[in-house]
N, C-alpha and C positions, 0 to 999 in steps of 0.2 A: 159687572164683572164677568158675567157670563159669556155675553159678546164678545169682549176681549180675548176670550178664552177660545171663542169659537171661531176669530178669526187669527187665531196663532198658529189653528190648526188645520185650518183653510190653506195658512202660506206656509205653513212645514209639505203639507199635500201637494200645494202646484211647483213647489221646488224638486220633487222627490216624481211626478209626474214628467215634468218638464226635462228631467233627465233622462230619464225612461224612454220618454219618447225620442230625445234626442242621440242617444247609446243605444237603439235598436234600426234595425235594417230599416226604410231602406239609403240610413245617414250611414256615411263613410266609415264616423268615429266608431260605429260598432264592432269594426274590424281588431280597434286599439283597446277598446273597455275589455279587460278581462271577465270571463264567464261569470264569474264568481258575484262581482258585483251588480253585473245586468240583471242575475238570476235575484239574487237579494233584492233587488228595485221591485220588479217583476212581483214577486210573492210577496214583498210587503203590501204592495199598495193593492192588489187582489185579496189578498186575505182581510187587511184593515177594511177597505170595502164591505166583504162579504161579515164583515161583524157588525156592522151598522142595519144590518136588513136582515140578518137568519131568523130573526122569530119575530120578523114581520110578517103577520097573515097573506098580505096581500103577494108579497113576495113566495110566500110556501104554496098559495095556492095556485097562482100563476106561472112562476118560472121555475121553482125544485123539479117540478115533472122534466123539464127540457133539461137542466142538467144531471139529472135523474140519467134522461136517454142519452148524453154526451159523455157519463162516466160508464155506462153498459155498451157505448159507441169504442171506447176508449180499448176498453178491456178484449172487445171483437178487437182488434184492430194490433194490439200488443200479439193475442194468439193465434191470430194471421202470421206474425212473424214482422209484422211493420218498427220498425226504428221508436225505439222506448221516448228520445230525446224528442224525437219529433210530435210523437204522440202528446209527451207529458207539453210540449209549448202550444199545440192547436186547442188542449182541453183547457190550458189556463187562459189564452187568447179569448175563448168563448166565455168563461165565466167572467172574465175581464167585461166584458161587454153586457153581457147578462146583469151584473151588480151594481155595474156602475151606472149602466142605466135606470137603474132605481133608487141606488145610494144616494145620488148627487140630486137626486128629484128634488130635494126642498133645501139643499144646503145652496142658498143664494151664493153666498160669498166664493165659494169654491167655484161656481160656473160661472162668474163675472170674470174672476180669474183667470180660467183657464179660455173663456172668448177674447178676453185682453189679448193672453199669451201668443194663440193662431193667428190675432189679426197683428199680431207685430210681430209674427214668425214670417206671413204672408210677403208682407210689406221692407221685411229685411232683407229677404230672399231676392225676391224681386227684382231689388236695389242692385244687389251684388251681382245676380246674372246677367243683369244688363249693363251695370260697368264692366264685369270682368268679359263678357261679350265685345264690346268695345276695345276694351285693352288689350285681348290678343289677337282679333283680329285687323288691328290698326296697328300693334305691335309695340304701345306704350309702357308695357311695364313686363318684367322678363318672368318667362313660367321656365320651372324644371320639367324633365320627361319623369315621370313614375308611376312605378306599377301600382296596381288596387285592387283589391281583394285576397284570397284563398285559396287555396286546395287547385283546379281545374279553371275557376272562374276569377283571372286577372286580368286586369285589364293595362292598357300602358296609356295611360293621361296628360296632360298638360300639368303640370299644379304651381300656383301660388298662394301663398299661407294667408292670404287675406281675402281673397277672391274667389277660391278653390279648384276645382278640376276644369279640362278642355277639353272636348273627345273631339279632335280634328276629322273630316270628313268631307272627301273628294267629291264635286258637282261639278256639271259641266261648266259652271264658271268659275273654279277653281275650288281653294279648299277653305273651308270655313268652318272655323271654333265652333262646336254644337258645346254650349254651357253643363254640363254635368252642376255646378256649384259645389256643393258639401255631400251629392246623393250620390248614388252610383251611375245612375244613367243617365242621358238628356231627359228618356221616358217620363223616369221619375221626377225630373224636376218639372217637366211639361204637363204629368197627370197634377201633381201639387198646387201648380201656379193658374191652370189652366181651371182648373174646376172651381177654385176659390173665389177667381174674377167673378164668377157668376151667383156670390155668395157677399161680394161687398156691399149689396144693396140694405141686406139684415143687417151689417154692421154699422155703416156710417150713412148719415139721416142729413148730414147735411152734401147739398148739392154740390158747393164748390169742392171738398173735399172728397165728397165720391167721386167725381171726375177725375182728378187727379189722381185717383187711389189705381182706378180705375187703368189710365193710360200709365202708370210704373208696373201695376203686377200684367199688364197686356203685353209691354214690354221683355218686362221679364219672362212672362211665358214662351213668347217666339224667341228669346236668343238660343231657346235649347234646339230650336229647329230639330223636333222631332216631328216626325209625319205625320203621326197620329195626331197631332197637335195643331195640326189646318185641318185635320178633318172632322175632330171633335167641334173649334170653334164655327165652322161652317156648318154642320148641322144644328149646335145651338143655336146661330145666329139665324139659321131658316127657319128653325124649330119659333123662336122669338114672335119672329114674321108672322110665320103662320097663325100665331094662338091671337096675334093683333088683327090680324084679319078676320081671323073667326069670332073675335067679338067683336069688330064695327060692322058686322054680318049680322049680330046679333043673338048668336048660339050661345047659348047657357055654359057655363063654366064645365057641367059634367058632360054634357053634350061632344063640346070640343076636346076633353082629354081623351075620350073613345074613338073619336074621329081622327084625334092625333093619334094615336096608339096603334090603328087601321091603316092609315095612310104609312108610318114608319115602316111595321113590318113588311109591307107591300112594298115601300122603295129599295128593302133590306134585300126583301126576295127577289124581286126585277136586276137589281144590282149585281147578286150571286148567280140568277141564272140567266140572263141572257148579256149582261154586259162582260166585255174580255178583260178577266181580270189583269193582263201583263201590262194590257196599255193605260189602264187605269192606273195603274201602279209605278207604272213608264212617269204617266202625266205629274204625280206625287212629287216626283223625285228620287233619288238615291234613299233605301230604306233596308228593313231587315224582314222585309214580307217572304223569301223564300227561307229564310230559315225559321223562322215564324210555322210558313207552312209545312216545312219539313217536319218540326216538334208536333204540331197539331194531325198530322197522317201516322206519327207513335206514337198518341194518346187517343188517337178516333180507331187504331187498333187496340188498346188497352181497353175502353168499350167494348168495342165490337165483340170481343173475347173472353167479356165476364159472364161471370156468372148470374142469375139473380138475387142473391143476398150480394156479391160484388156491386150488384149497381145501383143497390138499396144505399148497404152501407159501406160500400168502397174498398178499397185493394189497403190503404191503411197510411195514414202521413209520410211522405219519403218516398214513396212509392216508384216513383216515376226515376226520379234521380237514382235508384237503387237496382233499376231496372234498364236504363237507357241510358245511352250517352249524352243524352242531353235532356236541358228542364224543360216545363213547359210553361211559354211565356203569354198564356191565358189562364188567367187565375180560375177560371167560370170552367173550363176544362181538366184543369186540373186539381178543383175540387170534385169535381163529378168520380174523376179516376181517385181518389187519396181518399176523400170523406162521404165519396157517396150522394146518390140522392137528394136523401134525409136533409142534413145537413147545410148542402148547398140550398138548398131550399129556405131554410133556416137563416143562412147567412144572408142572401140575398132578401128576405124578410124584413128582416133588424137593419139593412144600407135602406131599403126601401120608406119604413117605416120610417126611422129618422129623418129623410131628406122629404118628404112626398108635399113638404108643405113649401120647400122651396126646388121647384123642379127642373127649373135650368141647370141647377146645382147638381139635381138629382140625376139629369140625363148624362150629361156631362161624365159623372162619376160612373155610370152604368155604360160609358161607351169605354171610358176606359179601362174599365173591367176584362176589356176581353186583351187587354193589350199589356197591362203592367199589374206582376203579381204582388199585388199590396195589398189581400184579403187578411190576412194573417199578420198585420202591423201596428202598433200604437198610434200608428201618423193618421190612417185611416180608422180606426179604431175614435180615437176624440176627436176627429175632422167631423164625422158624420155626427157625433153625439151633440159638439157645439152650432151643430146647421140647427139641431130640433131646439137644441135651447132660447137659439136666436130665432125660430119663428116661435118659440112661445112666449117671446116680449111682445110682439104683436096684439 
């Protein structure tokens, strides 16, 4: 009876999850779900969480201190004068992550669940952006023009209701449907699709079917022809090379990740200082690197210009948007400006820690880090949480 009981409440969770994640940024429908209800999703499943493990030892001893320091972060950050609304979603985001990475620790049935849910979010996704890739730029099936988004940040899209958005974009071979799908950006659908391919191997154990799996979400990745998107796969796929080389070489597992880690930021550094970045960016193709770099020269002044409790614990959530005409489309920079330090430090910890046991997965995610703001999302939020689950079937 009990089982019964415990998996009634397994599928009330991934129902009430699975919304949540789907009615928050960076999915279209967030636009439509009224506040009222996101915010209900949001605190139920954070609170119910956080009931499951409060007077757990291990949890009091361990994690209470860190949101100890994220509620004394919170309060800096309010009496700075930072955006209350933003504050109160970045302190729930972390505790989100915080509980849940310990709640779900032994409740099997929920993590089976929720690893099902991504590899058939993965896998649908996929699907749809490479027919709907297909069908407009072959011109099979007709899209409406319509706007997307809010306030300052609309966009004017392709849309058809089954297939989802277009973001047309001129190449010198003419113009070509970059797939948005259900997200807001090509980005996002190319940081989604693209990081996951390197995570189908945790899921699916048989050959034919990994392959398969394999060339639909590959697909689906490239119709968003985002730039970042050949450049993430091309350093995975040297990164691959390389660690194969290094062990028919013969170097020990810890060996070569030190030696990978060496050699990256060496080609990172070679890359930025002596290679020209216009023509590198020329060779890409058509992208959004100057406005890109424009955002990142008013936040490398927002540094530059703090103070030392500012760089400790940051200018305060909103920051940036409240300050500037424009966001900043480096989530890694513009945690440093909003939360500080401390924090980033923190967050970058908790992606690391999850992911470190499947690391194609993990690089992958850590390049796109500098490119698409999805630190502060549910989508990345249980992306990384279900990578550790699936290397702990292993």
């Amino acid at each position: 009876m009990e089982e019964v009981k415990y998996n009634k409440i397994a599928l009330i969770l991934i129902l009430l999850i699975s919304l949540f994640i789907l009615t928050h940024p960076p999915f279209v429908l967030s636009i439509y779900v009224p506040m009222y209800i996101r915010g209900f999703l949001f605190i139920s499943i954070v609170f119910f969480s956080l009931f499951t493990v409060a007077l757990k030892k291990y949890f009091i001893n361990t994690y209470l201190p860190i949101i100890a320091f994220f509620v004394v972060s919170s309060l800096y950050w309010i009496a700075v004068g930072a955006i209350i609304s933003e504050v109160i979603y970045t302190f729930l985001y972390a505790l989100l992550a915080i509980v849940f990475l310990v709640s779900v620790k032994r409740n099997k049935s929920l993590k089976d669940l929720l690893i099902n849910f991504y590899l058939g979010l993965v896998l649908i996704l996929s699907i749809l952006s490479f027919v709907s890739f297909v069908s407009f730029n072959l011109d099979l099936v007709p899209y409406t023009l319509k706007p997307v988004g809010e306030g300052d940040d609309v966009y004017n899209y392709f849309h058809n209701y089954f297939l989802g958005y277009i973001n047309p974009k001129l190449f010198e071979s003419g113009v070509i449907g970059r797939v948005c799908g259900f997200l807001f950006e090509p980005s996002y659908q190319g940081w989604f699709l693209s990081t996951n391919f390197f995570l189908l191997p945790k899921w699916i154990k048989n050959r034919g079917y990994l392959i398969l799996s394999q060339i639909i979400v590959l697909l689906g990745a490239i119709s968003s022809f985002s730039t970042m998107n050949w450049v993430v796969f091309i350093i995975v796929f040297a990164s691959m090379f390389g660690f194969k080389l290094m062990a028919i070489l013969g170097l020990r597992k810890k060996t070569a990740n030190i030696l990978y880690s060496l050699m990256l930021v060496g080609v990172i550094g070679i890359t930025f200082t002596f290679v020209n970045q216009d023509k590198l960016l020329e060779a890409l193709g058509p992208s959004s690197s100057e406005d890109r770099t424009n955002r990142l020269d008013t936040s490398s002044l927002f540094l530059l210009t703090a103070s030392p409790t500012q760089l400790v614990l940051g200018r305060g959530p909103g920051f940036i948007g409240k300050n500037s005409d424009r966001g900043e489309s480096n989530p890694i920079v513009k945690s440093l400006v909003e939360n500080g330090l401390i924090v980033t430090i923190f967050i970058l910890i908790f992606v690391i820690y999850c992911t470190y046991k499947s690391k194609y997965y993990m690089i992958a995610n850590l390049l796109w880090l500098n490119s698409v703001v999805v630190l502060f999302t549910p989508l990345l939020i249980f992306n990384v949480l279900v990578c550790r689950w699936l290397s702990e079937r292993e």
